[in-house]
Each structure stands twice: as C-alpha cells, then as structure tokens.
TIMI-810378 format. One line per 8 residues: number of its first residue (from 1); their letters; for each residue y, z, x of N, C-alpha, C. Coordinates in pm, whole numbers. Last residue first. Layout:
BEGIN
NUM = a = Y/Z/X/Y/Z/X/Y/Z/X  ...
This chain:
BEGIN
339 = xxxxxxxx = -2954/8582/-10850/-2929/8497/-11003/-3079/8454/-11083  -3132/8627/-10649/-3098/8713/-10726/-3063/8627/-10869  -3064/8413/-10516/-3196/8452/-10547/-3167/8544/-10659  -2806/8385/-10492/-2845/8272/-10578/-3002/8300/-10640  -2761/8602/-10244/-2673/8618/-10422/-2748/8544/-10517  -2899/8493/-10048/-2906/8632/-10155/-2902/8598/-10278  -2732/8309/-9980/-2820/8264/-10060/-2907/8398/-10082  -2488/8465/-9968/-2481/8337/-10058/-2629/8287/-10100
331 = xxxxxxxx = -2597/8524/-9697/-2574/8660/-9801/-2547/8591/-9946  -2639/8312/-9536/-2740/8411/-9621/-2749/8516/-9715  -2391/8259/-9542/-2438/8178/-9562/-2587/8240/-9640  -2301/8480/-9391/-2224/8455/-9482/-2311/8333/-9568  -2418/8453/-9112/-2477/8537/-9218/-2401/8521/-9313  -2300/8166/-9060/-2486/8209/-9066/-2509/8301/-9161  -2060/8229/-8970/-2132/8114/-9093/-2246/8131/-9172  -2114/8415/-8778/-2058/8477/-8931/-2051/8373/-9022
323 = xxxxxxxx = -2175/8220/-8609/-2283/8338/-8630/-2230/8419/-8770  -1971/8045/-8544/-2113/7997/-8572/-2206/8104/-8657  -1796/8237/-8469/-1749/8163/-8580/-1884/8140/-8627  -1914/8336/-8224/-1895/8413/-8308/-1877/8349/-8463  -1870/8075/-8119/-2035/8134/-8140/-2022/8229/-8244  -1616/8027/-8056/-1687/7939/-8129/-1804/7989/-8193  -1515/8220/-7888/-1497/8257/-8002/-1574/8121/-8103  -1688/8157/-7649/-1740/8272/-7708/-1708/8308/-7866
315 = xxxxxxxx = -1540/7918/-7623/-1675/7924/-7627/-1744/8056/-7728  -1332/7998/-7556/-1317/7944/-7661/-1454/7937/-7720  -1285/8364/-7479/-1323/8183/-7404/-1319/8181/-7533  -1033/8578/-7500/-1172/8543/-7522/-1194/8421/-7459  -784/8773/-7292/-820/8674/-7433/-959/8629/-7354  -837/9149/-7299/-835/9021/-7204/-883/8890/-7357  -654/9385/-7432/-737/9314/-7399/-743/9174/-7363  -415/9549/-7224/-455/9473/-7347/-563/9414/-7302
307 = xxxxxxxx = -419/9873/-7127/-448/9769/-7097/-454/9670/-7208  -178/10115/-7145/-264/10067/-7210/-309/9963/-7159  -21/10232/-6870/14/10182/-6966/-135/10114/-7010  -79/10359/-6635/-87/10442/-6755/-101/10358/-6896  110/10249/-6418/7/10293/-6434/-125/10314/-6526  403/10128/-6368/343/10231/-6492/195/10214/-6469  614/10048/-6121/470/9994/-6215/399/10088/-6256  889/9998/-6015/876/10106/-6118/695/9982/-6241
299 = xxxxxxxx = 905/9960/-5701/878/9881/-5849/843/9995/-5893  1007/10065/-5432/986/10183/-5545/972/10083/-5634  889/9990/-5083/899/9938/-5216/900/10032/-5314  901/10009/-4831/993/10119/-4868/991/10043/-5055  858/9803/-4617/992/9791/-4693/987/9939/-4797  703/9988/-4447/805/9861/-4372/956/9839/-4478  541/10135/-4585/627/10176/-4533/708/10110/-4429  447/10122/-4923/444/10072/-4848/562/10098/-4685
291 = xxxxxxxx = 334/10469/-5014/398/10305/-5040/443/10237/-4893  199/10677/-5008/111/10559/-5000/184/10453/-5070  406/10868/-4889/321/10801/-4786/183/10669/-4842  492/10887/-5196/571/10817/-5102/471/10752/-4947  300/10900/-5502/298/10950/-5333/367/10870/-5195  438/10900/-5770/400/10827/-5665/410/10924/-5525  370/10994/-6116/404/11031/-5975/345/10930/-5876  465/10943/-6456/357/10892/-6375/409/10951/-6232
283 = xxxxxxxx = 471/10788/-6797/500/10911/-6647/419/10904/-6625  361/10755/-7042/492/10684/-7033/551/10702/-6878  165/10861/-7109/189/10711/-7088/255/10661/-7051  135/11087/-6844/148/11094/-6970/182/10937/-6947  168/11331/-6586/159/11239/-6619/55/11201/-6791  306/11541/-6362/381/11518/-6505/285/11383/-6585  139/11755/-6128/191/11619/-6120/206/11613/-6322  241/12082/-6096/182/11987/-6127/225/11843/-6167
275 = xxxxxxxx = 437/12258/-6018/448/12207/-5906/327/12070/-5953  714/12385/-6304/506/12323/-6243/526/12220/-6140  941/12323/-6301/912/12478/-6379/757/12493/-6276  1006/12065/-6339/1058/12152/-6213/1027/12257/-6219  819/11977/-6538/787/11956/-6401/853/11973/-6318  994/12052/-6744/871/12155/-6724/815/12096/-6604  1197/11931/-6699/1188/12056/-6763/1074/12107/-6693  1084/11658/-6808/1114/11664/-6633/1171/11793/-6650
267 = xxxxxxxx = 1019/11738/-7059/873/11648/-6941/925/11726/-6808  1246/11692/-7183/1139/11792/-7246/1042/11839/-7063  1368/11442/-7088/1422/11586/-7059/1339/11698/-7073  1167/11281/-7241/1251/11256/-7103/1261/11429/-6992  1212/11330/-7511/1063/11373/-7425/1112/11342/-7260  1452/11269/-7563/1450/11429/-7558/1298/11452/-7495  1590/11046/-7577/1524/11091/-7407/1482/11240/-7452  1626/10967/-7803/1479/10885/-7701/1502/10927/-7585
259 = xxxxxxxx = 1798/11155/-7903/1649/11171/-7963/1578/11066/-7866  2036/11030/-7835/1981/11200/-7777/1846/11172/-7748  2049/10665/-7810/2086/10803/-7892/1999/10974/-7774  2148/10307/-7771/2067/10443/-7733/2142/10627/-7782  2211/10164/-8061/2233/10213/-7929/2179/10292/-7897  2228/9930/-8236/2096/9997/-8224/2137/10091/-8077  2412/9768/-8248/2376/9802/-8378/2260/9926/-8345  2411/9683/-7997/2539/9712/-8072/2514/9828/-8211
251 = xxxxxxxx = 2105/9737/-7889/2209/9687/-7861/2342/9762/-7977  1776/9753/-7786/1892/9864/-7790/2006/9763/-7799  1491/9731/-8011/1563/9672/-7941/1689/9700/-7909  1219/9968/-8118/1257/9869/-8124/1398/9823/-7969  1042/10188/-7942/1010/10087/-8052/1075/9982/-8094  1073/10208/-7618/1121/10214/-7758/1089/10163/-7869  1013/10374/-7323/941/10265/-7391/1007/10322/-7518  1111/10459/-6999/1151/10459/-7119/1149/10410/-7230
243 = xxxxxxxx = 953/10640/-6786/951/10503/-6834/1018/10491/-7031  996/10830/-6464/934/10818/-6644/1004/10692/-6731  809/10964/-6186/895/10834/-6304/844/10890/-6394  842/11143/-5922/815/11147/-6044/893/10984/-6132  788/11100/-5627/859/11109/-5660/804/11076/-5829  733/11312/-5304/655/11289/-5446/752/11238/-5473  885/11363/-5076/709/11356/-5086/707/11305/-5211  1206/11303/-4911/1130/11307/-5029/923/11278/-4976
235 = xxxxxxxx = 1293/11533/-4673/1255/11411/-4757/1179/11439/-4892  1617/11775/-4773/1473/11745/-4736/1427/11598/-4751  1891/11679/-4851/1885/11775/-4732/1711/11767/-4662  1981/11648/-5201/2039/11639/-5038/1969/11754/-4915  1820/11535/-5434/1856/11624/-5374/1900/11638/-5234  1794/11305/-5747/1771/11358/-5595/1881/11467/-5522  1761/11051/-5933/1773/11196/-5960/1750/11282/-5796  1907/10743/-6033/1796/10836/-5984/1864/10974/-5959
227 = xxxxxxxx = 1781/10541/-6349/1851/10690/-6308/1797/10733/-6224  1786/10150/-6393/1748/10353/-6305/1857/10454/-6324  1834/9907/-6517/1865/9970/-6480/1804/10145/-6510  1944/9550/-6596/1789/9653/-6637/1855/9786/-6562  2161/9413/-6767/2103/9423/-6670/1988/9548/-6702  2404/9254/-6925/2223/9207/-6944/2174/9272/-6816  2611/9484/-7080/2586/9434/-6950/2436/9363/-6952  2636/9466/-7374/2773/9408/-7300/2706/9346/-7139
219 = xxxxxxxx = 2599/9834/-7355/2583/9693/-7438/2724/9612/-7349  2322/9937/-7189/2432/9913/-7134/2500/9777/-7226  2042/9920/-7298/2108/10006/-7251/2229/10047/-7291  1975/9683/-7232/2050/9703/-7347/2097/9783/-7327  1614/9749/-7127/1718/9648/-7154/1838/9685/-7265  1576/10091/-7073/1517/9978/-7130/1614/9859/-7124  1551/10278/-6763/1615/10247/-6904/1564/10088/-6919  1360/10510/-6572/1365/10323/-6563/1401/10357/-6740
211 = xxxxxxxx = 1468/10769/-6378/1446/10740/-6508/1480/10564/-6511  1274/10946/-6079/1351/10816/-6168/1334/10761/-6300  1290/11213/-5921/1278/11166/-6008/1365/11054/-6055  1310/11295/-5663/1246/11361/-5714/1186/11284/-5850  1435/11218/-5347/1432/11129/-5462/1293/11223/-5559  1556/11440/-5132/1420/11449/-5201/1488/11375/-5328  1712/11258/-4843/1682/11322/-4971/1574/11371/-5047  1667/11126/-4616/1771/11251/-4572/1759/11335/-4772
203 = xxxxxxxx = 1450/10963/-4695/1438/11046/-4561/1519/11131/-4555  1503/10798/-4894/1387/10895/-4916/1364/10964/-4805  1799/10689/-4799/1731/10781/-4923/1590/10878/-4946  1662/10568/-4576/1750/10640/-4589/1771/10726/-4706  1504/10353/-4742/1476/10450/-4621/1531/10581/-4592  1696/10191/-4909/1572/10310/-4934/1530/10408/-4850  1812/10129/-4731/1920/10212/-4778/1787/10265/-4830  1718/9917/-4593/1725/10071/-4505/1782/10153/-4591
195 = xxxxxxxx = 1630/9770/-4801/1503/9875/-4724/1578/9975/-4646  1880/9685/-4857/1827/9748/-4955/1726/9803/-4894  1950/9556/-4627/2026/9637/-4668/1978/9718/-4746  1728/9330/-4601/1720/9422/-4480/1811/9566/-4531  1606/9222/-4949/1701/9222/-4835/1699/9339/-4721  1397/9310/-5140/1336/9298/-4987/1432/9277/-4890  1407/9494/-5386/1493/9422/-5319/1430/9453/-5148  1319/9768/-5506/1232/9669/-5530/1324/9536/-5394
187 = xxxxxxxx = 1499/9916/-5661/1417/9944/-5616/1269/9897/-5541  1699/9743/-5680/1755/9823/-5617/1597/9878/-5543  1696/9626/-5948/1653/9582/-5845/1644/9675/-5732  1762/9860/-6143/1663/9877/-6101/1604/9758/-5984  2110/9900/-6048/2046/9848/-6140/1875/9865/-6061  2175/10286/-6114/2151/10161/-6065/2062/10113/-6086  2369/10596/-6172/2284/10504/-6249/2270/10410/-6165  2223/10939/-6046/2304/10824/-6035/2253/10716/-6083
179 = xxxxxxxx = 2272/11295/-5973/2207/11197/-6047/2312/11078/-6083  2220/11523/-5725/2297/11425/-5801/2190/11350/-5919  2309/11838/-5499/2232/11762/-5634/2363/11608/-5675  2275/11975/-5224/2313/11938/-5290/2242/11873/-5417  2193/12077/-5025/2100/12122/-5121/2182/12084/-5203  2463/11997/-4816/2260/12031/-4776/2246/12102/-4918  2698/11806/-5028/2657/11929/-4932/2517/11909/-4921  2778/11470/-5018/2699/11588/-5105/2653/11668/-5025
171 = xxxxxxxx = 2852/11250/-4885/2988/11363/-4919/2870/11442/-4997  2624/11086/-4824/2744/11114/-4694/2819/11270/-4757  2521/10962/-5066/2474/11091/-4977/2532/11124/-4874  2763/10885/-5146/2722/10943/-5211/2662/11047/-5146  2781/10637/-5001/2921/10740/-5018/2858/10873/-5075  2578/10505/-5003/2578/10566/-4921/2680/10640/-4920  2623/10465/-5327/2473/10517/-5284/2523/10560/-5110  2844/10251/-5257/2868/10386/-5349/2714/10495/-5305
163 = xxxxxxxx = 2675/10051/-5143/2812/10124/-5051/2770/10263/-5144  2531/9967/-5361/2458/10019/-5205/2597/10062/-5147  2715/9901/-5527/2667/10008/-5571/2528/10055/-5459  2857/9637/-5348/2897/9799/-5413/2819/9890/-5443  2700/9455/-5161/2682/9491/-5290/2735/9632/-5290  2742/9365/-4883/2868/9326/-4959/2861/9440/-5127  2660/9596/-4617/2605/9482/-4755/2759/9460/-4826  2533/9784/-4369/2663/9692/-4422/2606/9591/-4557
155 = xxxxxxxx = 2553/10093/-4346/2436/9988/-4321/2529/9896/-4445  2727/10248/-4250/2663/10207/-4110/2519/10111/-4134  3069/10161/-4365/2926/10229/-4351/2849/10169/-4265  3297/10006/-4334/3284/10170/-4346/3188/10234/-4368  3255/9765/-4276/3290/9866/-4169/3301/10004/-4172  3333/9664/-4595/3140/9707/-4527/3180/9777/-4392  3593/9643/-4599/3506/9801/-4664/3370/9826/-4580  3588/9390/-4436/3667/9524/-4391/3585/9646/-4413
147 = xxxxxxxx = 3422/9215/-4639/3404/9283/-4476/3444/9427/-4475  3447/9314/-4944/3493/9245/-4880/3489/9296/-4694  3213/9414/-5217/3360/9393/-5114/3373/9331/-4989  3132/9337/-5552/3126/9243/-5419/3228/9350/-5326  2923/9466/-5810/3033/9429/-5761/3037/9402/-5585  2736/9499/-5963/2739/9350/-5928/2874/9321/-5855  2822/9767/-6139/2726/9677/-6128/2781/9531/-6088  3026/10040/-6050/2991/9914/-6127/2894/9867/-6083
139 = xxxxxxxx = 2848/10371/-6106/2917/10283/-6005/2918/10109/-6077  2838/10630/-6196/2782/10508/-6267/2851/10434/-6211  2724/10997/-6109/2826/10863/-6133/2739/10736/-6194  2777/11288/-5984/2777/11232/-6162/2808/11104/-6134  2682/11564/-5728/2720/11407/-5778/2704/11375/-5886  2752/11887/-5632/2690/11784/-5742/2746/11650/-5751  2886/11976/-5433/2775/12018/-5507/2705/11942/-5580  3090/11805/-5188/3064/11847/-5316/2910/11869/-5328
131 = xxxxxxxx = 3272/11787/-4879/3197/11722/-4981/3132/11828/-5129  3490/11832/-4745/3517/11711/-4803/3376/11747/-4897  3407/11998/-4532/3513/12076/-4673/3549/11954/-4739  3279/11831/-4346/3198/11957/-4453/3284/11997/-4555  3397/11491/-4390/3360/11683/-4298/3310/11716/-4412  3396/11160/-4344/3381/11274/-4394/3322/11404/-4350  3440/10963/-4156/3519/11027/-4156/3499/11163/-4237  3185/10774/-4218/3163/10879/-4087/3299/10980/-4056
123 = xxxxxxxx = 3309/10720/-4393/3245/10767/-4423/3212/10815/-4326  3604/10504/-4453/3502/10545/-4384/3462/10642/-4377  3752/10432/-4759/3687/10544/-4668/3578/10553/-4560  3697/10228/-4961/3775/10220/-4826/3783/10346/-4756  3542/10352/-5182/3459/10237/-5054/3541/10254/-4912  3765/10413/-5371/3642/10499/-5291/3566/10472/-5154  4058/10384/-5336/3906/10248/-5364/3849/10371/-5286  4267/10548/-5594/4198/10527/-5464/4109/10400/-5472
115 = xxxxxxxx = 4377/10846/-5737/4385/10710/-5788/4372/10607/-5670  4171/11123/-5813/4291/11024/-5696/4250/10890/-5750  4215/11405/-6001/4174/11258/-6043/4251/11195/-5923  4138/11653/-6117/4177/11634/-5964/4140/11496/-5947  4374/11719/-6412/4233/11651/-6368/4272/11645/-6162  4472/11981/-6562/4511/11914/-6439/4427/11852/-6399  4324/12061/-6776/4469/12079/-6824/4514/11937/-6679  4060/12016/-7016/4056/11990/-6860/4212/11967/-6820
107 = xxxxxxxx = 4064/11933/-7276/4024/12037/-7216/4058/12089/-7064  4030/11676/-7363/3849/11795/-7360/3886/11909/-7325  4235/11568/-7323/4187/11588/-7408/4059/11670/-7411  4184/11561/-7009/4293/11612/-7092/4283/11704/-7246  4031/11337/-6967/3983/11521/-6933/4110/11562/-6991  4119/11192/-7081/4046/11151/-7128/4018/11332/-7121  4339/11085/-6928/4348/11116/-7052/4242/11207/-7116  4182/11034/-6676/4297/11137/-6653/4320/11170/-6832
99 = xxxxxxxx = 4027/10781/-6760/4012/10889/-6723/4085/11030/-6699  4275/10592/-6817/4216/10636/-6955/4103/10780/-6890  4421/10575/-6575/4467/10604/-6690/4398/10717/-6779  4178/10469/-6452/4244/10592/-6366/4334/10662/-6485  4134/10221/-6592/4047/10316/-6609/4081/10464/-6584  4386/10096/-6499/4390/10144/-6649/4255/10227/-6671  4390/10088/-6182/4482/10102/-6278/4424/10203/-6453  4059/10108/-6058/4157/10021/-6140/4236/10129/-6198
91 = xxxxxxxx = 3938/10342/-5826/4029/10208/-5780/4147/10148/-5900  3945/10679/-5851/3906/10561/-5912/3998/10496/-5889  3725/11008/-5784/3826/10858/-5774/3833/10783/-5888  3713/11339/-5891/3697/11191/-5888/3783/11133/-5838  3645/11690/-5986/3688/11580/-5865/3668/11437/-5903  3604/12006/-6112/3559/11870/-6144/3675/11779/-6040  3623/12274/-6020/3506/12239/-6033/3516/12073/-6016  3904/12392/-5978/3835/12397/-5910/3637/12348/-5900
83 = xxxxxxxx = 4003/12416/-6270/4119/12400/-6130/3997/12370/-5998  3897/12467/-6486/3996/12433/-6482/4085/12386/-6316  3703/12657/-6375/3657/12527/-6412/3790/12392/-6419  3791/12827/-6283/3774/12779/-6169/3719/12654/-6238  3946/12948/-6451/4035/12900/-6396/3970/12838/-6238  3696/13024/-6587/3813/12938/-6684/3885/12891/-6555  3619/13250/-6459/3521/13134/-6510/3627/12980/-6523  3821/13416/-6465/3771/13385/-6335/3736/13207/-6367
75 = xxxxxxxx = 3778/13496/-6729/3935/13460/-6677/3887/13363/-6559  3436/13365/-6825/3549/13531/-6799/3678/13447/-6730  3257/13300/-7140/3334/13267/-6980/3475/13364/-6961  2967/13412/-7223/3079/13376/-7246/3138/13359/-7086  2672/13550/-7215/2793/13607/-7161/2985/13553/-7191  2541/13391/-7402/2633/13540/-7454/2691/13643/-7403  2421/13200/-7391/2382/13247/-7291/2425/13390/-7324  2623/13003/-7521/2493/13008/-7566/2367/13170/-7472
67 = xxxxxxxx = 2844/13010/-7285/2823/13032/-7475/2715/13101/-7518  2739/12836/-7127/2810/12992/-7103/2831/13088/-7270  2659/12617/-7217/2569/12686/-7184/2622/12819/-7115  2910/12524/-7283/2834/12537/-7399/2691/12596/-7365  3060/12483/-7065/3119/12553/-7168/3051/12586/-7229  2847/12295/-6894/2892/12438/-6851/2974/12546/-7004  2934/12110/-7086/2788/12165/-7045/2792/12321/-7044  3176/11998/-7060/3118/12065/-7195/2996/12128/-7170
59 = xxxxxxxx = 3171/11921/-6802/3244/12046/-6867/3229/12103/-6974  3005/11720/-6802/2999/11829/-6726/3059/11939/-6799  3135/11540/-7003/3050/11572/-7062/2973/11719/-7004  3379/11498/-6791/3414/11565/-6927/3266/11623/-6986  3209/11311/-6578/3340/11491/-6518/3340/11565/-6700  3127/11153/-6743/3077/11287/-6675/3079/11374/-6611  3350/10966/-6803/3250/11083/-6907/3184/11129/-6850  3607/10894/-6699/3555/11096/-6681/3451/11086/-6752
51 = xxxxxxxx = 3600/10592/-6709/3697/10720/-6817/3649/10856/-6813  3590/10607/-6369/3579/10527/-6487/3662/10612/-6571  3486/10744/-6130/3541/10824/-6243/3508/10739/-6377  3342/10733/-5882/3372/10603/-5945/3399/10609/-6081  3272/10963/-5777/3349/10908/-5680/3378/10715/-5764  3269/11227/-5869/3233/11111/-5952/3343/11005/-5885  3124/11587/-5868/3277/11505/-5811/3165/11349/-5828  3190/11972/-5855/3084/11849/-5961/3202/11733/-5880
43 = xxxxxxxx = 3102/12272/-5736/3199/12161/-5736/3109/11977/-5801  3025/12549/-5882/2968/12448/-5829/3074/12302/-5873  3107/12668/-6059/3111/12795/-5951/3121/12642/-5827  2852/12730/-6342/2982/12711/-6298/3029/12756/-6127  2591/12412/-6214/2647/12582/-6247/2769/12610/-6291  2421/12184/-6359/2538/12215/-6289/2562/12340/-6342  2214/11993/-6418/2191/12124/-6487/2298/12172/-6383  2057/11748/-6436/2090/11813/-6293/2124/11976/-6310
35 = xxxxxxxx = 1955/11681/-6654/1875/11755/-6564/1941/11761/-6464  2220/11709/-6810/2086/11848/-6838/2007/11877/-6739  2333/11492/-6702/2412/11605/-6658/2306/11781/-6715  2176/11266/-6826/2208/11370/-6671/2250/11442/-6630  2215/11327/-7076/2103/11359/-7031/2055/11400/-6869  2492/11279/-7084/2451/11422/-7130/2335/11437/-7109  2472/10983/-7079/2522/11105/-6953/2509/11216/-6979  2337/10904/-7251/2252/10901/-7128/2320/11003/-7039
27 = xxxxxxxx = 2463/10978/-7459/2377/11022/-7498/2298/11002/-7362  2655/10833/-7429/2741/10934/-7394/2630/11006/-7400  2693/10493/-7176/2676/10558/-7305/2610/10743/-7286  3012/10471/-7031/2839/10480/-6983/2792/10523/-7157  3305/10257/-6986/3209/10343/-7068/3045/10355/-7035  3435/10107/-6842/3447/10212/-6779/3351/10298/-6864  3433/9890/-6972/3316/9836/-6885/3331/9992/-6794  3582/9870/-7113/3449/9939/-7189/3389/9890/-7089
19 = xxxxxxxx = 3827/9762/-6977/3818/9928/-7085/3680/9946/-7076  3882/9482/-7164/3894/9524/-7087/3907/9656/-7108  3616/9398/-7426/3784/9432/-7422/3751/9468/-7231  3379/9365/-7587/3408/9302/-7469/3536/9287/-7420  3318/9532/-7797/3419/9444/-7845/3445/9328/-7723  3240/9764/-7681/3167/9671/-7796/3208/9569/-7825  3441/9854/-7503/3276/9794/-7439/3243/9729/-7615  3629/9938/-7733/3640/9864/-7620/3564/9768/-7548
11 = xxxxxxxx = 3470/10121/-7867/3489/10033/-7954/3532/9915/-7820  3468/10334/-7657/3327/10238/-7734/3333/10146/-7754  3739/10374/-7672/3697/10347/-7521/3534/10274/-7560  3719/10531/-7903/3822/10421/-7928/3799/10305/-7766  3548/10701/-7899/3549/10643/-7982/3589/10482/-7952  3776/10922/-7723/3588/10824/-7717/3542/10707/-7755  3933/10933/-7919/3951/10901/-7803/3858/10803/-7759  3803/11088/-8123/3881/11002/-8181/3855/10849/-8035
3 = xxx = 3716/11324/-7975/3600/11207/-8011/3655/11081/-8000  3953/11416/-7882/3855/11379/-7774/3782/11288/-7843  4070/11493/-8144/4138/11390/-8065/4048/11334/-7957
C-alpha cells in the first residue's frame, strides 16, 4: 500500500497535478538521509513535511539498519520511533493530508504532523526543548512571504527557502545534523540577504559538504539545485563538493535513480572516515578563508574538470590542410613511379 501510495503522489508531479510539487525524488532523499545517517534515539523533524518522504524514508533507515546490524529493534526501540523520533509542519491543506497518510502507511501509527506556516514563528521564540537532532527538508522553491513573516527573522528577505534556512539553524540542537535541498543560486546571489545568510551559515555551522544536482532533477521544476550538508555548533573550515555529472538528460522518462549517487555516497563515506581532502573529477574542497570574504561566494566551480581544447586559427588550420595536400600528393606520385 506504501509504494502503491508513492506511486500515486509521482504520478501527480509527472502529470503537473496539484500534489507533486510535495514530491522530492525518493532516490535523492534516501541519499540524504545515508549521509546524515540518523540514530535511533535521535529526534529527526522537516519543518516543510510535504508528503513525509523524509520523515518516512528516515524511518525505513533506522528500521533497516537495526536489522542489518542483528541487533534488531527492542520494545524500547519501537516505541520511541513510533512516538518520539519523527516531527513536521506543514502550511497546505492537502499536502498535510497526503503527509499524515503517507507515515501511516510505512508504519508510523501517530505522525507528530502540525498542520501550521512554519515561517510564522518567530524564531527568536525558539528554546532548547523546541529543537531537534536532525534536520530532513526540501522547502519550496521560489516562494514569496509577506512582511509580517520576514519580522520573524533577523535577516529579512521575502524568499522562503532563506527564511526556512534560518528556521533551520535556529531549532537544530549544538551538534546537531542536517541536510537540505536549495536552489543553487543561493550560493552565489550578491543580494545583502543571501551574503548574510551565507555568513551566518558558515559561522554558526560546519557546511561540510555540497551536493550540486544536475538540471531535471526535479521533474516539472526548471531549476538547478544543492544539497547542503552541515552541522550545528562549529564554523565551517573546509567545505567538500561533489558535482553530479550524467551521461545523459534527467527528466520524465529518465529520472534520477540510487545508482548516480552511489559514487556520491561511496566518496563522502570515506571522507568522514579521512581527514584527507576527497578529490576526483567530479570533487573537489574549498578552503573557506580563501573565498571571498565580503560576499561569502560558494559558485560551485569544479576545478578538475577536463580542459577542452582551445579552437585553432583559421590560419593554422589552412597550413595544416596545405601540408597534407603536399604529402598526399607525393605519396600519388610514389604510387605512379612505381607503376
């Protein structure tokens, strides 16, 4: 019934229905939810729920790495996952619906689902028994609010998913963890809102790692878009990229799958394991003190990437032409000697 479910919330976003704009695809959120790698025990919370897939895909985690592990999950285990791990909002009507269904079906008997505008919280209102272990979210893209909300943070922009980013590091305990999708302007945007919110990010967090997704992604949305990956409480020094290059083109027919992040996951594995820098064509580390430090610029510019070669003068390719006349010409009059 969960797939069935799933399924049917896909078919939604594929179809450009109202619905599928609550869908993340299921092969990226299972990739965040590996490297954040959530305990049981540890409060997980998705302050922009949509349909739960990463309150739900969380839970399968934890289920399937208690498994695998061969301790299994004890009475305790069960009734703290069930009652005490997974948290969200969510503003629309029918997403709040299909989320609450959604953990149902997986599993999840009582979702701690508030049906809310996340934003309208002032945020200097949040305490210590307000906030959570782990962040999971995918905040909309391109969304607008309205004055009032901007009063609820202390660096004001109309753009939502800079509110949600400061909701974010406001409610995540000191050593907290998250991982969060946005669009990759984000990293790069010279507005005054977007430098302090970088600022702010790479000063109260360790931004450890950013995953740059390919166009498509997201079918339905034309936008480019980051995973970032960070930790509450230290700054950031280093921050790792990895670049998500595909052979071909991600859309309806072609969606992103497991298999193109498994070097993703493989990589950023073993560079929390090795204090060594990760770099490979596709990865690469930046030294935060040698970016720029007025605006705080993260462009995701690969390094690494092959150089093409530079086009020729016309000149040069004329000579060449001239010169394989020549010997083609002598090798013809070879041939005639010979005859």
């Amino acid at each position: 019934m969960s797939h069935l479910y799933e399924s049917k919330i896909k078919n939604m976003g594929n179809a450009g229905r109202n619905g599928g704009e609550y869908y993340t695809p299921r092969p990226l959120i299972k990739t965040i939810v590996k490297v954040v790698a959530p305990e049981i025990g540890k409060t997980i919370y998705d302050g922009a729920v949509g349909s739960a897939g990463f309150l739900v895909e969380a839970f399968e985690y934890l289920v399937s790495t208690s498994s695998t592990s061969g301790n299994g999950l004890s009475t305790k285990d069960v009734e703290t996952l069930q009652k005490k791990t997974f948290y969200g909002k969510e503003k629309k009507s029918l997403a709040y619906i299909i989320g609450i269904m959604n953990m149902i079906l997986h599993g999840i008997e009582a979702p701690n689902i508030v049906h809310t505008n996340t934003l309208a919280e002032n945020i200097t209102d949040i305490q210590e028994k307000d906030r959570y272990d782990i962040v999971l979210a995918n905040p909309p893209f391109g969304g607008k609010e309205r004055a009032e909300v901007q009063q609820n943070f202390p660096i004001k922009t109309g753009e939502t998913a800079s509110l949600f980013l400061q909701h974010f590091i406001k409610i995540l305990k000191a050593g907290g963890k998250a991982g969060r999708v946005i669009k990759n302007t984000f990293l790069s945007n010279t507005d005054n809102a977007s430098i302090s919110l970088r600022k702010l990010l790479l000063e109260s967090c360790n931004l450890h790692t950013v995953l740059d997704l390919p166009g498509g992604t997201f079918t339905g949305a034309g936008v480019k878009t980051v995973v970032l990956f960070f930790e509450k409480g230290k700054p950031t020094k280093k921050t790792w990229f990895y670049q998500l290059n595909l052979d071909r083109n991600l859309g309806k027919t072609n969606p992103l799958n497991e298999k193109d992040l498994e070097e993703f996951v493989e990589l950023r594995l073993r560079q929390a394991q090795s204090p060594e820098d990760m770099e490979t064509e596709n990865s690469w580390t930046v030294n935060i003190k040698d970016i720029d430090q007025e605006t705080f610029d993260l462009s995701v510019k690969n390094p690494n990437t092959p150089e093409e070669a530079p086009l020729r003068e016309p000149k040069e390719i004329l000579k060449e032409i001239a010169e394989l006349d020549k010997e083609t010409s002598e090798i013809l009059n070879s041939i005639k000697d010979l005859i």
